[in-house]
C-alpha positions as CSV (number, residue, x, y, z in Angstrom):
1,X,235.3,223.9,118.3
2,X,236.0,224.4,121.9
3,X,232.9,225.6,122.7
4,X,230.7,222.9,120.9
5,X,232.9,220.2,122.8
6,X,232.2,222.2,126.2
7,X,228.7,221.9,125.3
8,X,228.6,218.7,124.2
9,X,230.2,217.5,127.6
10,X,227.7,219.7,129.5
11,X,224.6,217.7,127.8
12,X,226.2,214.5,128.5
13,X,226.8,215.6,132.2
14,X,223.0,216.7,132.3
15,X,221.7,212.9,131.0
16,X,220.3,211.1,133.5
17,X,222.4,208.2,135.0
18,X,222.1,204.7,133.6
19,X,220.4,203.0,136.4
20,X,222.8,200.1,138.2
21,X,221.8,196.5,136.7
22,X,221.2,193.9,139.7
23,X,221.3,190.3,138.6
24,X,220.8,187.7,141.1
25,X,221.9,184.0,140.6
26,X,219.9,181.3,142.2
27,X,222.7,178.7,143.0
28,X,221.2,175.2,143.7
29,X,222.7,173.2,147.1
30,X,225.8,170.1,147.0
31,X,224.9,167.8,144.3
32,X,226.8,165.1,142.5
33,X,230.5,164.3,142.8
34,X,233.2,166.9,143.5
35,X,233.6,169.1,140.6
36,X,230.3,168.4,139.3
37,X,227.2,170.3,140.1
38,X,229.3,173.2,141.8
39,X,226.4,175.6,141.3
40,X,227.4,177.8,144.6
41,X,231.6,177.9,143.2
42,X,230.2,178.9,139.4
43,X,227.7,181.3,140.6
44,X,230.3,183.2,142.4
45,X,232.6,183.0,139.4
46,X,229.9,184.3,137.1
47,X,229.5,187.1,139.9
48,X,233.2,188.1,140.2
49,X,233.1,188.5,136.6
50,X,229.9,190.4,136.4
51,X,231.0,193.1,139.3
52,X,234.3,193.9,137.9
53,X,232.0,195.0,135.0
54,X,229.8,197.2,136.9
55,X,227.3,195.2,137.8
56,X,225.1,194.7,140.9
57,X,225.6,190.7,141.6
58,X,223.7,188.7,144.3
59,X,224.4,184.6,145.0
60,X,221.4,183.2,146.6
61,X,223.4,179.8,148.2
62,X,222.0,176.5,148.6
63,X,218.5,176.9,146.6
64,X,215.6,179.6,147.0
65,X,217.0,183.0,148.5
66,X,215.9,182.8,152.3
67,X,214.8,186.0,151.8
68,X,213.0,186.2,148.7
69,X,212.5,189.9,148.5
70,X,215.9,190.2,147.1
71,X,214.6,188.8,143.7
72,X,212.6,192.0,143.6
73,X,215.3,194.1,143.0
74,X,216.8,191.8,140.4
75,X,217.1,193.2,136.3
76,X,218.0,189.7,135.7
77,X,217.9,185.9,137.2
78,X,219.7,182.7,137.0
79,X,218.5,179.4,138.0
80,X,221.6,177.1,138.6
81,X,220.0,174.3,140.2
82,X,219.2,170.8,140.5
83,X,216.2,170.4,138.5
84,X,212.7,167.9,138.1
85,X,210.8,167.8,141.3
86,X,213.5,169.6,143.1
87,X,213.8,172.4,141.3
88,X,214.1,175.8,143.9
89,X,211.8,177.6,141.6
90,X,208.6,174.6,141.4
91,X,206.5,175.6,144.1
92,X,203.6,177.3,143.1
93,X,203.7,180.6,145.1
94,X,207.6,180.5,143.4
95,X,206.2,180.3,140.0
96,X,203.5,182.9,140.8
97,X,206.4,185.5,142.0
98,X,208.7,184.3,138.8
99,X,205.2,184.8,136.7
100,X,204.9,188.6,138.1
101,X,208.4,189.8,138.3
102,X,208.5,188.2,134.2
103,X,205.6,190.5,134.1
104,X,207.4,193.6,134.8
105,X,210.5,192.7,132.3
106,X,213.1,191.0,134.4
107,X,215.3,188.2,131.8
108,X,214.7,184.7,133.4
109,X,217.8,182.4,132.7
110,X,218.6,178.7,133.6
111,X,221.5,176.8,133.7
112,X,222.1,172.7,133.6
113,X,220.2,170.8,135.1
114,X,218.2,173.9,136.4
115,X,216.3,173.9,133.0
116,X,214.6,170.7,133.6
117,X,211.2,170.9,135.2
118,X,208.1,168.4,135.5
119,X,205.5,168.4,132.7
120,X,202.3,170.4,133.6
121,X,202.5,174.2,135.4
122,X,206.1,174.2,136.3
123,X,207.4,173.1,132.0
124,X,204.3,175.9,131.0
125,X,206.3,178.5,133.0
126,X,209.7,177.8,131.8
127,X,208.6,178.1,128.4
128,X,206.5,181.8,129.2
129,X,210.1,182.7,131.1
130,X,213.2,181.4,128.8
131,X,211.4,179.6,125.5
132,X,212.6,176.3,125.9
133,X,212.9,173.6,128.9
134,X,214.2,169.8,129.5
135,X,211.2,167.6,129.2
136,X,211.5,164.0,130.1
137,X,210.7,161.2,127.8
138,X,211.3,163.7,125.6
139,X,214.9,165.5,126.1
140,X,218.4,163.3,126.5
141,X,221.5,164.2,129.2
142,X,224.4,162.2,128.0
143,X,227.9,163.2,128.4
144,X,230.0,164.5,124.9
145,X,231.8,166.5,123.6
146,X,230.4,169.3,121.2
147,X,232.1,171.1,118.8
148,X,231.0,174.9,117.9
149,X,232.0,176.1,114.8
150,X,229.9,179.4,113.9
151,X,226.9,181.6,115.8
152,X,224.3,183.7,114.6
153,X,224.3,187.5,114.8
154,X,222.9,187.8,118.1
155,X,224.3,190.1,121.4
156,X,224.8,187.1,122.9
157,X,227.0,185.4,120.6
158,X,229.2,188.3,120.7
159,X,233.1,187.9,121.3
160,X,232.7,183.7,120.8
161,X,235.0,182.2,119.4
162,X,234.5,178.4,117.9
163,X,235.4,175.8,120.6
164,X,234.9,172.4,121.7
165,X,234.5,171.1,125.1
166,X,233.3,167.7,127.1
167,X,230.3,168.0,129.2
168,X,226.7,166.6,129.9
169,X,225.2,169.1,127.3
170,X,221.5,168.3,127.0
171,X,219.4,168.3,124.0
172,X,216.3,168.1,122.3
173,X,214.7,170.5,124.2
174,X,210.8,171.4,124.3
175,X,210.2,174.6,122.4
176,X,207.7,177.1,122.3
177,X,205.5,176.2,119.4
178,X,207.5,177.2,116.1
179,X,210.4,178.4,118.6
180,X,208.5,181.9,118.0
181,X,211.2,184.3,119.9
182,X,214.1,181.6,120.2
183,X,217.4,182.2,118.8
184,X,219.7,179.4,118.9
185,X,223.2,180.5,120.6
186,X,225.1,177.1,120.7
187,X,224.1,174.6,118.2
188,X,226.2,171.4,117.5
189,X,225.7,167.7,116.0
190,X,225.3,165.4,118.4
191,X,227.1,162.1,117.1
192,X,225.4,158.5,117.4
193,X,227.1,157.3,120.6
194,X,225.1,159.8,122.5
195,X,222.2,157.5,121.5
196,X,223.8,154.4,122.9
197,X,221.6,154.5,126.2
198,X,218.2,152.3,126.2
199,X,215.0,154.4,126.0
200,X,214.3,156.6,129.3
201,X,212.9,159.7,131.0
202,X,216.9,161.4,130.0
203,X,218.5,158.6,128.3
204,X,216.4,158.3,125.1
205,X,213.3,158.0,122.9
206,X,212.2,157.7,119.1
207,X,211.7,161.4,118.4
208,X,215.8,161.9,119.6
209,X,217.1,159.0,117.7
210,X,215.5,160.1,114.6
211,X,216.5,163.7,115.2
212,X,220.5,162.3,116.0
213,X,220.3,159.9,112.7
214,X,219.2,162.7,110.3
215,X,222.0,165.0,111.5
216,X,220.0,168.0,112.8
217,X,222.2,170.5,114.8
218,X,220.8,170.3,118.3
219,X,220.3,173.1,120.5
220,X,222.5,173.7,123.7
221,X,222.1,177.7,124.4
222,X,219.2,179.6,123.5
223,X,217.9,183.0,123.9
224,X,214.1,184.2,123.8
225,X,212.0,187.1,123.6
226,X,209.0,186.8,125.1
227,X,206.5,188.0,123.3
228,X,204.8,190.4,126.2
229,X,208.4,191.9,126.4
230,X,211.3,190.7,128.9
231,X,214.0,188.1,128.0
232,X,215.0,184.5,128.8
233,X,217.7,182.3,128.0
234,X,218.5,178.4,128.9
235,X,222.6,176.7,128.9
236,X,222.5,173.2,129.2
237,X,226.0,172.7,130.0
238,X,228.2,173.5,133.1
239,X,227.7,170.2,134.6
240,X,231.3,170.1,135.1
241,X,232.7,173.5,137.3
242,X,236.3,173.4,135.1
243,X,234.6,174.0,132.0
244,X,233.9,177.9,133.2
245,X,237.6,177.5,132.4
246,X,237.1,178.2,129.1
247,X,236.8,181.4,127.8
248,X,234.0,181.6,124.7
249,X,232.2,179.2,127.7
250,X,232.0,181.5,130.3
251,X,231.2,184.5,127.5
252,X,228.2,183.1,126.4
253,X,226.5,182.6,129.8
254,X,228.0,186.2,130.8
255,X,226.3,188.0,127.5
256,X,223.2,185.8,128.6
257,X,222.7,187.3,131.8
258,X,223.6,191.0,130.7
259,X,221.6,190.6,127.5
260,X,218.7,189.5,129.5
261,X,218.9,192.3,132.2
262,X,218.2,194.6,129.7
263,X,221.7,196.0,129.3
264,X,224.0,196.3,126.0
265,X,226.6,193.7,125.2
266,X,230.1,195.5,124.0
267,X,231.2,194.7,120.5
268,X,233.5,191.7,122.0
269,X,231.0,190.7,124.7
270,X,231.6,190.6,128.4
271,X,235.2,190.3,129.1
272,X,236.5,187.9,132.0
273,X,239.4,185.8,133.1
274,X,239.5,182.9,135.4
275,X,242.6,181.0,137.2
276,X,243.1,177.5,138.3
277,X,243.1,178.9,142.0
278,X,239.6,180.6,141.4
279,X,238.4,178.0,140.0
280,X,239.6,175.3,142.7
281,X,237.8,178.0,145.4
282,X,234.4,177.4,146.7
283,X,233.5,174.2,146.0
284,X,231.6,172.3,148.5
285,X,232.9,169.8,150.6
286,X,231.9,165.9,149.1
């Protein structure tokens, strides 16, 4: 028995090294009132968390990294942005690096209002890079408070525990026909006040109002596999920073990025903690 664990130990020894994971978040500039929009303070969060679990973690600060090349090293990327027209990743020579880097299996992720892109080019690659975007006239942004109760068997839904929490969770996303590859993560019932807005590019239309009266669960998380290989992912909440507070909250967008850099999710998902004092640090000044 001694020998065969000797042996067994000198095999493992002889694997070759799991190569380091680099994920690099995108974190959009100030935006909105204090607390809100704090994509630099939650991108360093996220990136605390991910490094104390072995992971290679860049922050990109106030929009499109200066120096692009360091998206060429990345397994994984977030976009934590502002979104529509100003979206950091709209430009076309953007899209085209996005488009080849997607190419070569690096997970695409976006966060709030950084899933929301025009219609045309820019809404075609969010859905070849994470499924599932914020179209206007289309999707709705109000502020509410969902409830999750259960999640599907998924890597990403591992460790989550049902919560409920207040935030401008979007909805009604555009899909990739059939959602072919999307697996909803967070899923919840949007009650009627949400519709109490008059019709508008984020406010409301027909299609929404008939989706919120006959009680379909709306989509707030997803996860997608694209079908030429790589992974995406969109989280439509995290407009407001204390909300990475919450445990099952911060999880989900932690097993996001690790999911879609490739890597294994352990059987509770990615473990974290966050204090008031972290989360008070960082934010810019409004």
């Amino acid at each position: 028995m001694k020998h065969l664990s000797a042996l067994i130990f000198l095999l493992v020894a002889l694997l070759p090294a799991q190569a380091e994971k680099t994920i690099v978040l995108v974190a959009g500039s100030a935006s909105h009132g204090k607390g809100e929009h704090e994509f630099r303070a939650g991108a360093l969060l996220l990136a605390d968390a991910l490094n104390a679990n072995g992971y290679k973690t860049l922050v990109a600060s106030n929009g499109w990294p200066a120096d692009p090349s360091i998206l060429q090293k990345a397994d994984a990327i977030l976009l934590f942005a502002n979104g529509g027209e100003g979206h950091p990743a709209i430009q076309p020579d953007r899209m085209k690096l996005l488009d080849s880097l997607a190419a070569k299996g690096v997970g695409i992720g976006a966060a709030h209002y950084g899933v929301e892109v025009p219609k045309g080019d820019p809404g075609a690659a969010m859905l070849r890079w994470t499924g599932g975007y914020f179209e206007t006239f289309w999707s709705v942004n109000p502020t509410w408070t969902a409830t999750f109760k259960e999640f599907p068997e998924h890597p990403v839904a591992r460790g989550l525990k049902p919560f409920h929490i207040e935030d401008e969770w979007y909805f009604h996303m555009r899909f990739v026909p059939d959602m072919k590859g999307v697996t909803p993560i967070l899923s919840a019932m949007a009650p009627a006040e949400t519709m109490q807005r008059g019709d508008g590019p984020h406010s409301g239309n027909t299609a929404v109002r008939e989706s919120v009266k006959r009680g379909e669960p709306q989509v707030l998380m997803w996860t997608y596999n694209r079908p030429g290989g790589g992974r995406g992912f969109g989280f439509t909440g995290a407009h407001f920073h204390k909300n990475w507070g919450n445990e099952s909250f911060r999880k989900a967008v932690l097993n996001a990025l690790v999911w879609i850099s490739g890597d294994a999710i352990p059987k509770n998902g990615i473990p974290s903690t966050v204090t008031a004092d972290q989360l008070a640090r960082n934010q810019d000044p409004k």
